[in-house]
C-alpha positions in Angstrom: 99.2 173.9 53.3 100.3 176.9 55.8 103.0 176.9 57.6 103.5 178.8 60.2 107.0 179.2 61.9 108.2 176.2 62.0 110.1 173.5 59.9 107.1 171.2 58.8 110.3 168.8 57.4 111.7 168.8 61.0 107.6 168.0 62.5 107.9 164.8 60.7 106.4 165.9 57.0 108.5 164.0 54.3 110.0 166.5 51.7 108.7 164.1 49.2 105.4 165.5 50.5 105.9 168.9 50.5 106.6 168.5 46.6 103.2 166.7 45.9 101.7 169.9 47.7 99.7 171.9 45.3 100.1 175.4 47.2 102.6 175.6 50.6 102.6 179.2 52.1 105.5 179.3 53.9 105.5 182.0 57.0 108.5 182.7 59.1 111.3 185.0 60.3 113.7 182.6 58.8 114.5 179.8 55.7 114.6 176.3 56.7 114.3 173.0 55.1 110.7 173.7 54.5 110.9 176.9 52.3 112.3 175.7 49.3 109.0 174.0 48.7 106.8 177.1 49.3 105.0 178.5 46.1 104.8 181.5 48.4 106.9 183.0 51.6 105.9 185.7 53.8 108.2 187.5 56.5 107.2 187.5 60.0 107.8 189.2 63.1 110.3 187.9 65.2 109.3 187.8 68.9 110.9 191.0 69.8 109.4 192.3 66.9 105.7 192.0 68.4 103.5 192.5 71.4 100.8 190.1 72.6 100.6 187.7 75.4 102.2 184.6 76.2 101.4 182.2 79.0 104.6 180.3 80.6 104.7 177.1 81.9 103.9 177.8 85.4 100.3 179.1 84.3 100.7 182.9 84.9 100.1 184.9 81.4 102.1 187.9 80.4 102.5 190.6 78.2 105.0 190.9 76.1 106.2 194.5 74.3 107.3 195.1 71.3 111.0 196.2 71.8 112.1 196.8 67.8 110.7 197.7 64.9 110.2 194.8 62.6 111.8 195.0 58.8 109.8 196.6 56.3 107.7 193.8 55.2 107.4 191.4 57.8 104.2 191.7 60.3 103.1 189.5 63.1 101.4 186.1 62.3 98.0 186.8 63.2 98.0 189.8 60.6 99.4 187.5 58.0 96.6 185.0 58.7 94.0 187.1 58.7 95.4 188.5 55.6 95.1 185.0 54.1 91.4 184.6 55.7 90.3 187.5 54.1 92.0 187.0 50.5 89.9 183.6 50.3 86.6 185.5 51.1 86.3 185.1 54.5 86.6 187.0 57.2 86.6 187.4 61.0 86.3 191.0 61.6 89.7 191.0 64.0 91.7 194.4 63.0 93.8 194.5 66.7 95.9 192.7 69.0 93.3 193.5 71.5 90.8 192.3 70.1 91.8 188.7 69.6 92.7 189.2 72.9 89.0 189.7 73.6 88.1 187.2 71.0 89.9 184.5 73.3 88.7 185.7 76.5 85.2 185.1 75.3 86.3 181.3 74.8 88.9 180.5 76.8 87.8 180.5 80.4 90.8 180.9 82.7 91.2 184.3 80.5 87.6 185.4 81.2 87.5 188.8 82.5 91.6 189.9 81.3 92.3 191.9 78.7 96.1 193.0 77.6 96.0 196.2 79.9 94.2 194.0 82.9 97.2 191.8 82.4 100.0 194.4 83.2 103.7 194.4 83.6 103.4 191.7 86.1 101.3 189.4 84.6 98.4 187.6 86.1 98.3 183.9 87.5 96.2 181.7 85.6 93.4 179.4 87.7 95.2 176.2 87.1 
């Protein structure tokens, strides 16, 4: 199992579960009742840490900048997943922020046409 950063004991998976787990990677910025049980834990960026896009609740997406440096170790999710992706043999050729931004684009519809830069300081109101 991969956890992601959250608290998989705090989504409702029983701690008594976690133990029966044969491999938990645990990913996250910061311990919690879910990374005892990890056979492996990997820093991440916290969100002032990374840059990307987020969309808020009223539909309009925006960029977000990175404004620190994260610690030594820790890198943003995606990197960490790909990492794991390609340590299994797989693969999905995505090296860049941007271009899982593309990647998405491609699929998502409302974000057809946007990149990161086409998104701006602003932001840019989402078809709803």
């Amino acid at each position: 199992m991969i956890v992601l950063g959250e608290d998989a004991v705090d989504c409702g998976i029983s701690e008594g579960a976690l133990k029966k787990l044969e491999a938990l990677v645990f990913a996250g910025i910061l311990a919690n009742k879910t990374s005892p049980y990890a056979s492996v834990v990997l820093p991440t960026s916290a969100w002032a840490e990374k840059r990307g896009t987020m969309i808020n609740i009223k539909g309009r997406i925006q960029r977000l900048n990175q404004a620190i440096q994260p610690p030594a170790q820790a890198r943003d999710d995606w990197e960490v997943l790909r990492d794991l992706m390609q340590a299994v043999g797989g693969s999905n050729g995505v090296y860049s922020i941007e271009e899982i931004f593309k990647v998405m684009a491609s699929e998502v519809p409302a974000l057809q046409g946007l990149t990161i830069s086409r998104v701006g300081d602003l932001g840019v109101q989402l078809p709803v």
